[in-house]
N, C-alpha and C positions, 0 to 999 in steps of 0.2 A: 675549181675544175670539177670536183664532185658534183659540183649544183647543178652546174651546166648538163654535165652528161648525165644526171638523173632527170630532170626534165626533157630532156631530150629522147633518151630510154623512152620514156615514157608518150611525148610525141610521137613520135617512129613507130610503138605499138599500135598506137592508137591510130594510127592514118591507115596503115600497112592491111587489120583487121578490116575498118571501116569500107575499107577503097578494096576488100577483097583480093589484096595481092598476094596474101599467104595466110594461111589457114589461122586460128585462134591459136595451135598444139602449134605449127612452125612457127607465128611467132612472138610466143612467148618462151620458146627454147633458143631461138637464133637470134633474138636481138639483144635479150639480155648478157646471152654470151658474149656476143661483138663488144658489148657496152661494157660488161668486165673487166671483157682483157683491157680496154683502153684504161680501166680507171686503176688498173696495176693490179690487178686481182692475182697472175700468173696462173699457176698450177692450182693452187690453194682454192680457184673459184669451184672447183671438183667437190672440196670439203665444205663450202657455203650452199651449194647447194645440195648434199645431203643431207646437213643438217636441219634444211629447210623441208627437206623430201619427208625424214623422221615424224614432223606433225603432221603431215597429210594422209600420213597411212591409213588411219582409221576415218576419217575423212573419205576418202575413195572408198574404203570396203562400204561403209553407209550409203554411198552412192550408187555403187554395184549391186548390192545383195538389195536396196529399194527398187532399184528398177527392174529388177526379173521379179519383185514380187507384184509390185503394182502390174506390169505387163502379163504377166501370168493371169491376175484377176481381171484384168481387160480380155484374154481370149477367153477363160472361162467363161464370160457373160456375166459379171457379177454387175458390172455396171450397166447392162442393155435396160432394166426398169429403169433406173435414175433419172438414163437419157429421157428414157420414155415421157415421165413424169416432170423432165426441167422441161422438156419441148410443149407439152401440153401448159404450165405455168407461164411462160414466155412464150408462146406460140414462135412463129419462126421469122418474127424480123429483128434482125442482127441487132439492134438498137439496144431492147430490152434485153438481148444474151447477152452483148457484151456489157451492159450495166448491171444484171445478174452475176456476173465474173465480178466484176468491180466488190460489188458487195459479198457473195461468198469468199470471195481470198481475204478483204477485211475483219471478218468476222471470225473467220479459222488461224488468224493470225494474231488472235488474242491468246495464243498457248505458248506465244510469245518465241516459235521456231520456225523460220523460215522455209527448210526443208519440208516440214509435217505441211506447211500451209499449201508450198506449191505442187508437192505429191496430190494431195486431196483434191485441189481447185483443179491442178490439171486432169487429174484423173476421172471428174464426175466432168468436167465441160471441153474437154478436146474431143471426145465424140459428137457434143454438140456441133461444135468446129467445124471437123471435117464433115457431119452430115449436112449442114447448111451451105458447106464449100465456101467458109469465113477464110479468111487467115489467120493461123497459128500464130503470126508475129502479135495481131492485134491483142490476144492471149495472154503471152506472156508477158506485153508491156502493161497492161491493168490488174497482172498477177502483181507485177514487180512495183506498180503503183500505190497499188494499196497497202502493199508488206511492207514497203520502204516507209511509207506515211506511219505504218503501227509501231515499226520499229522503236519507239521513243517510249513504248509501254516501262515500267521500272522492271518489270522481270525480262523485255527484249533484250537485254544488253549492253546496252551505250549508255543507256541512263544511270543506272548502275555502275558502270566504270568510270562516267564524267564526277559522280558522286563521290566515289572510294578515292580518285586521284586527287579529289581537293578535299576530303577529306568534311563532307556534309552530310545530312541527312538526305536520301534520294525523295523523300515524299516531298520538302523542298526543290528538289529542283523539277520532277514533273506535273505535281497539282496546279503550279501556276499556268505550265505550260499545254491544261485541258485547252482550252481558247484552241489555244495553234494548230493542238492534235483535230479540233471538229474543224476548223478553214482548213488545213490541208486535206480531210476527207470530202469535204464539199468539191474541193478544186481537184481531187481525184473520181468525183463522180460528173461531174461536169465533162472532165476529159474523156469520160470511156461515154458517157451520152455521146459526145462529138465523135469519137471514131465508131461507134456501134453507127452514127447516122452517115458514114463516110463508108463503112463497110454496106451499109443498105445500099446507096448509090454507087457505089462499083457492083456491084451484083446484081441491078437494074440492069447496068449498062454489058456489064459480060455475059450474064444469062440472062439475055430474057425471054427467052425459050420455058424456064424454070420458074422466072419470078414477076412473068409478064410483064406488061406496058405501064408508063406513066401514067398515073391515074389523076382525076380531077384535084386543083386543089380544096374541092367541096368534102372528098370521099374522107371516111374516117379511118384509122387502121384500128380494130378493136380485137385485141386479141388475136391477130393473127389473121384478123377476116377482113375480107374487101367487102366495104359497104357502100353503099350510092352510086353503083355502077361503074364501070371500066372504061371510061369514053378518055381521053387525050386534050378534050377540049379546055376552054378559054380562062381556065383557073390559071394557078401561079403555079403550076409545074410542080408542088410537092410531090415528093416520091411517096408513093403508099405502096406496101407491099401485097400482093394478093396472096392470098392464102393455096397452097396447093397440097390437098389433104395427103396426099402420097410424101411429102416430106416428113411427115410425121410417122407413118408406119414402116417401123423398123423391118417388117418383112417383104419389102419390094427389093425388088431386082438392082436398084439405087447402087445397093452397101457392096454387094457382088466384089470379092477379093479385096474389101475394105476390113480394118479391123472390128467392123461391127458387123461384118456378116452374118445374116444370121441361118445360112446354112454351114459355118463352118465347124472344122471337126474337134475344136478342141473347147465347146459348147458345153459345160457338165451342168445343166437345168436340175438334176436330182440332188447336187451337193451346193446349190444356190444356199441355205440356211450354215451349211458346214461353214462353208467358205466367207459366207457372210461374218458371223460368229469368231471366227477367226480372225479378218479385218477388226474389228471392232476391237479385240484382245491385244493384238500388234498395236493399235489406236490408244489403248489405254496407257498400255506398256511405255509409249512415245511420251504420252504427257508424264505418266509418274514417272519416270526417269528413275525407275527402279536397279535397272543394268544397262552397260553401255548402249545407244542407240543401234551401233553396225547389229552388234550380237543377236537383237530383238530379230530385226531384218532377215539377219542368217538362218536364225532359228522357223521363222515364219517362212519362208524362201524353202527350206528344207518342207516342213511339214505340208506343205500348201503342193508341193509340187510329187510327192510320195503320196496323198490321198488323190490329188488330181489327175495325176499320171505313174499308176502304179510300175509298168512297164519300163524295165530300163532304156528301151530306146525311146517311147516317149519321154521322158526326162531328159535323155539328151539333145533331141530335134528341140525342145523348149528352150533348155541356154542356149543354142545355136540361132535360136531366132532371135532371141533380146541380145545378141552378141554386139550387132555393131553399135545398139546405144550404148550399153557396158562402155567399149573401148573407145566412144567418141567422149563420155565425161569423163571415164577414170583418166584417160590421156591428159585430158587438159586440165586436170587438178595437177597430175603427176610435173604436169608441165609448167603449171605456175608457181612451184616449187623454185625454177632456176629462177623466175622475176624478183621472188621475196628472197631467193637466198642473197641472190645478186644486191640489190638494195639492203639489206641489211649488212650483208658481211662485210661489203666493199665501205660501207661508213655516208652512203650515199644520203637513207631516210634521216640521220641526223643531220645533215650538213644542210639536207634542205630544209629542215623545220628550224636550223638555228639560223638561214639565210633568211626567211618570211618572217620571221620577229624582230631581226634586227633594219629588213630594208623600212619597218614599220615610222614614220616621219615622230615626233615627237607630238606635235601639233594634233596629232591623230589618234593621241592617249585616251581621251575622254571617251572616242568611239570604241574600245576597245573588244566591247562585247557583241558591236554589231561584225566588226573587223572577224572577229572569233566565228562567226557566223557564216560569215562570207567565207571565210577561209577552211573552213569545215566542207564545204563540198567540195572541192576538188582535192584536199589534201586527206578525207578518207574515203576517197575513190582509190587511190592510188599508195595509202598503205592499210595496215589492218588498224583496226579500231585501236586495240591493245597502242601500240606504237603511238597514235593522236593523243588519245586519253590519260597516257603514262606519260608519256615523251614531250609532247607539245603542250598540251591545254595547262600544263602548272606551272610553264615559263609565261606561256601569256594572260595563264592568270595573277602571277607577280606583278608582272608590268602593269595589268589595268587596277590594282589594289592600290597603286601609286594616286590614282584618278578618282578614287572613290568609286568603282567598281566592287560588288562583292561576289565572291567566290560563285556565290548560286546563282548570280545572273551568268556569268560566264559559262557556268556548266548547262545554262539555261540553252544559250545561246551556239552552246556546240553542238547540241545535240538535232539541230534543226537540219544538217547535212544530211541526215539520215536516210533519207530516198532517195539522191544520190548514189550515196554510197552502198544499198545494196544493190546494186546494178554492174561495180565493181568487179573484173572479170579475176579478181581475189576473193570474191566470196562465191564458197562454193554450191551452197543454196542457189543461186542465181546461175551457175551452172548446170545444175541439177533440173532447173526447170526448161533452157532451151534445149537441152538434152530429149526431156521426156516430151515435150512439144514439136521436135526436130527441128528446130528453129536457130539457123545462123545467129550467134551471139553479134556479129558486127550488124545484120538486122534488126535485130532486139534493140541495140543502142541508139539504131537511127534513128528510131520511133519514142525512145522510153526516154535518153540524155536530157534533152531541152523539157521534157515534160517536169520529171523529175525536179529540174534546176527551176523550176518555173514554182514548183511546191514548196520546195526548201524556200525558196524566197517568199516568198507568203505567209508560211508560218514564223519567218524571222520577225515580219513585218506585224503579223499579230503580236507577238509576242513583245516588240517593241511600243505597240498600238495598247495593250493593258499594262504596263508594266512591267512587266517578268522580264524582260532586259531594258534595260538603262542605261542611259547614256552618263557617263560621269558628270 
């Protein structure tokens, strides 16, 4: 009965999101509920779900006090050069921004934290976004493409955990598995080449007022400039984008009541080096992981917004404005609280991980590790790593030791779920980024899920292709 109605739980969310019927924060508070009570939770489900509320606390403040600090440095203008300077490097067809996105979120997510990765990536390329009139969703799914792919670094997390629960050396379980980590960056750069030339062509097609006409399939796009003339005629219909230098100057009338406005008042051009200086120290702070993360945040958040806006009621018109991000992520952290209490307390995550080991046929022992593989995307989407890596991966590494399986293939082989799994509307990184992008999480899925599951399966298949998992 538990199995059923944890699956189910967990269907029901996922349609309900997906299909728009009620919000991310409704329902991961009302369906979990409903699903409690049936599994005989009673009154007691009050008590599973605070005790699940207790880890999130700090959780949400790091989410709160990052986002008035990043928003803060977005109205100052701390990022208007950056723009300046990604637009000038990529000039303005979608293609190369969104394959520019691909690669910075990869490369800032060698610090091996999800949160730091998508604060920075969004932070330096959603004004590109919006000045180019991209879509946000495109964003955060080649955010969430490339972190999910990194996530397999030994100091990400899972690697490390799949290592400790079976009890290896981690350099064992991920040097074999370089191979898989560059195939699935290849097949994450391939994917944002393909939606960067998917966002060109819808933005042909809806402005071309802005991004003019079809151009010859002769013309070249170089750097942003149309070459060989603007004619329609008898080529293959490649889109090329024409260049239109007023995209690039951040001081046209364009940005007017956009956050890159650049006649707006809360502009401090004279404390651009302060504020700079300051990011960078917050920046450091993050990687040496000197004091808690939220704390850094708070303290930055404070200072930032007392030299910025000395004035107490400038300080308060400031939180007032990054208010409804605040309470759109702190909500839904605060909210996925009752999903993890519910599945944990009611006995639901175990009952399903000892139902998938055991519906496992005998005959299917040998494949154990690719099974481990497969089974790793959908079952840490839907609970927290801790739980797979403790809970699950050291019964199914039993059973595949039966077959001649060893341990570091299987830890090999779990770890491949991993870009699925940060898309997980349980991990609060991936919150935190369609937050700061304003971007519907059931949006975000529609776009990222299959891709994701398209990577995981690649790098399984590498890693089955050189050895690092084996078949018994």
């Amino acid at each position: 009965m538990l199995v059923l109605l944890g699956f189910a739980m967990i269907a029901v969310f996922m349609v309900l999101i997906m299909t728009k019927k009620l919000t991310p924060v409704l329902a991961l508070i009302i369906v979990p509920t409903i699903f409690g009570l049936f599994a005989g939770a009673g009154l007691g489900i009050g008590s599973m779900v605070m005790d699940s509320m207790k880890s999130m606390t700090s959780t949400a403040a790091l989410l709160m006090f990052a986002i008035v600090y990043f928003g803060l440095m977005i109205d100052v203008g701390l990022f208007d050069p950056l723009v300046k300077f990604i637009l000038r490097k990529l000039g303005n067809d979608p293609a190369k921004v969104v394959l520019g996105t691909a690669i910075l979120a990869a490369a800032v997510s060698l610090d091996g934290d999800g949160s730091t990765t998508f604060i920075l990536t969004t932070a330096a390329m959603l004004p590109v976004y919006l000045r180019l009139k991209m879509s946000p969703v495109v964003l955060t799914c080649v955010a969430g493409l490339a972190n999910g792919t990194m996530n397999i670094l030994p100091w990400g997390g899972p690697t490390a955990r799949a290592a400790t629960a079976l009890k290896i050396d981690v350099n064992d379980v991920f040097v074999p598995m370089v191979p898989s980590l560059i195939a699935g960056l290849v097949v994450v750069f391939v994917f944002s080449w393909l939606l960067g030339l998917q966002e060109r062509n819808r933005l042909r097609a809806t402005a071309p007022e802005i991004w003019g006409d079809v151009a010859d399939a002769g013309d070249a796009f170089d750097g942003g400039t149309h070459r060989g003339g603007t004619g329609t005629g008898g080529g293959s219909g490649v889109v090329v984008l024409e260049r239109t230098e007023t995209l690039v100057d951040l001081a046209d009338t364009g940005l007017t009541d956009t956050a890159l406005d650049p006649n707006r008042k809360t502009l401090r051009p004279k404390l651009f080096w302060f504020n700079l200086g300051l990011t960078v120290a917050v920046m450091v702070m993050l990687v040496a992981n000197l004091v808690p993360l939220p704390y850094v945040f708070m303290v930055g958040s404070a200072i930032a917004l007392l030299v910025n806006f000395p004035k107490v009621k400038e300080q308060g018109a400031q939180l007032v404005a990054h208010a409804p991000s605040i309470v759109a992520v702190v909500s839904m952290v605060m909210a996925a609280a009752v999903l993890t209490g519910v599945l944990n307390g009611t006995g639901m995550v175990k009952e399903m991980s000892a139902w998938l080991v055991h519906i496992i046929p005998a005959e299917m022992g040998p494949f154990m590790a690719v099974i481990t593989g497969l089974l790793s995307i959908p079952m840490t989407f839907f609970m927290s790593n801790d739980a797979f890596y403790f809970g699950v991966l050291p019964v199914l590494s039993e059973t595949a030791a039966h077959y001649g399986i060893s341990g570091a293939e299987m830890a090999r082989a779990s770890i491949t779920g991993q870009p699925f799994h940060l898309q997980s509307p349980l991990v609060p990184a991936i919150l935190l980024l369609v937050s700061l992008a304003k971007v519907e999480l059931g949006d975000h899925h529609k776009k990222v899920l299959w891709r994701t599951a398209v990577i995981s399966v690649v790098m399984l298949a590498v890693g089955m292709l050189t050895g690092a998992i084996g078949i018994g």
